[in-house]
N, C-alpha and C positions, 0 to 999 in steps of 0.2 A: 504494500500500500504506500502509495506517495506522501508526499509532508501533506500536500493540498488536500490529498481527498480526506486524510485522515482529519485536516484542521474540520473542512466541509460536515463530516461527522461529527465531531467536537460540537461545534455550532449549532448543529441541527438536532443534536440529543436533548436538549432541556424541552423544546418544540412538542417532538415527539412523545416525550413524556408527558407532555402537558404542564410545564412549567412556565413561566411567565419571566422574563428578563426585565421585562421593561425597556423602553423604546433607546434609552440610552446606554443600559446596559447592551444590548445589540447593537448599537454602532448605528440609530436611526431615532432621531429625537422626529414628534410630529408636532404639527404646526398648531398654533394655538387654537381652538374650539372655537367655528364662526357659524353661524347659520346655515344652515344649507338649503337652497330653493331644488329641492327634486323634483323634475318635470312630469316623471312617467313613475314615481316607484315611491318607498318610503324612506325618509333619511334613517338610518342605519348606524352604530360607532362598533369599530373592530376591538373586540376584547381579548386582550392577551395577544403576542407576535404573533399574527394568521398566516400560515402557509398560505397560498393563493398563485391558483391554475391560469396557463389560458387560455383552457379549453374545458368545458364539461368531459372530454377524452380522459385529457391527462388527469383534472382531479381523481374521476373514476378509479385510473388505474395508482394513482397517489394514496388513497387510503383502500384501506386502514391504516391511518399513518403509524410509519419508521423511520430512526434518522438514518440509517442504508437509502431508502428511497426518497427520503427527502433532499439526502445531500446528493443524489443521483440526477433528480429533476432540477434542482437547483445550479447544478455542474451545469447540465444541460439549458438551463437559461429559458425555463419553461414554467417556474414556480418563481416565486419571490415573496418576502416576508412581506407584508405587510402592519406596521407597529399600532401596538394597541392605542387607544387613544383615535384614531384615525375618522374624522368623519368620513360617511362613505354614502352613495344613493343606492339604493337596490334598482336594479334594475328588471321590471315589474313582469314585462312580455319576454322572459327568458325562452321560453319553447321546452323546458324538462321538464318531467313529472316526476321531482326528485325533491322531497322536502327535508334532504340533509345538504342541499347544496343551496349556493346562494350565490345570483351574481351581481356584483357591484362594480360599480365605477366612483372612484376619488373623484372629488372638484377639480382637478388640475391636471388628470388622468386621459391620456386618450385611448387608453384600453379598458377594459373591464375585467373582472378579474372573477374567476368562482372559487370560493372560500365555504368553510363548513358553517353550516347552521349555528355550532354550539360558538363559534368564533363571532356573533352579530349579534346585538340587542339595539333597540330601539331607540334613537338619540336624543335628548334631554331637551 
């Protein structure tokens, strides 16, 4: 195993255990809490550092999350963390019939991202 995939591991183990770093602890401070005008869906805050897909494909094959497979899709530039705190929109006309998945787009975001259900609660 290389230095990288093993640090990649390293990183992606608290994740997958379901531990929370906090957004600075991860090397990802988010921006301060502003209103969000959601056009089409409900505004959304990402709880705890959310893996997040960019593809309802890849989440699929993403969990049950591992940090093996987290740091694998993560190498591969297909996941990325998203840091708790994070306003986000849901976005409403997704097309799955899957009520563990959830897709959102950040305000400043020009992709969307599908993140786990237990990773969203509703924003204040």
């Amino acid at each position: 195993m290389t230095r990288s995939s093993l640090s990649m591991l390293v990183n992606a183990l608290p994740i997958a255990l379901g531990i929370s770093l906090g957004g600075a602890a991860a090397g990802v401070v988010a921006a301060p809490a502003a209103p969000l005008n959601c056009k089409h869906g409900n505004a959304l805050q990402i709880r705890g550092d959310a893996p997040a897909a960019i593809s309802y494909d890849v989440f699929s094959q993403l969990h049950p999350l591992s940090a093996k497979r987290l740091a694998l899709f993560e190498g591969a530039g297909t996941v990325q963390r998203l840091p708790e705190g994070l306003n986000v929109c849901e976005v409403a006309d997704d097309g799955v019939d899957d009520p563990s998945a959830v897709l959102v787009r950040a305000p400043r975001d020009q992709m969307s991202w599908w993140v786990s259900a237990n990773n969203v609660v509703a924003a204040d």
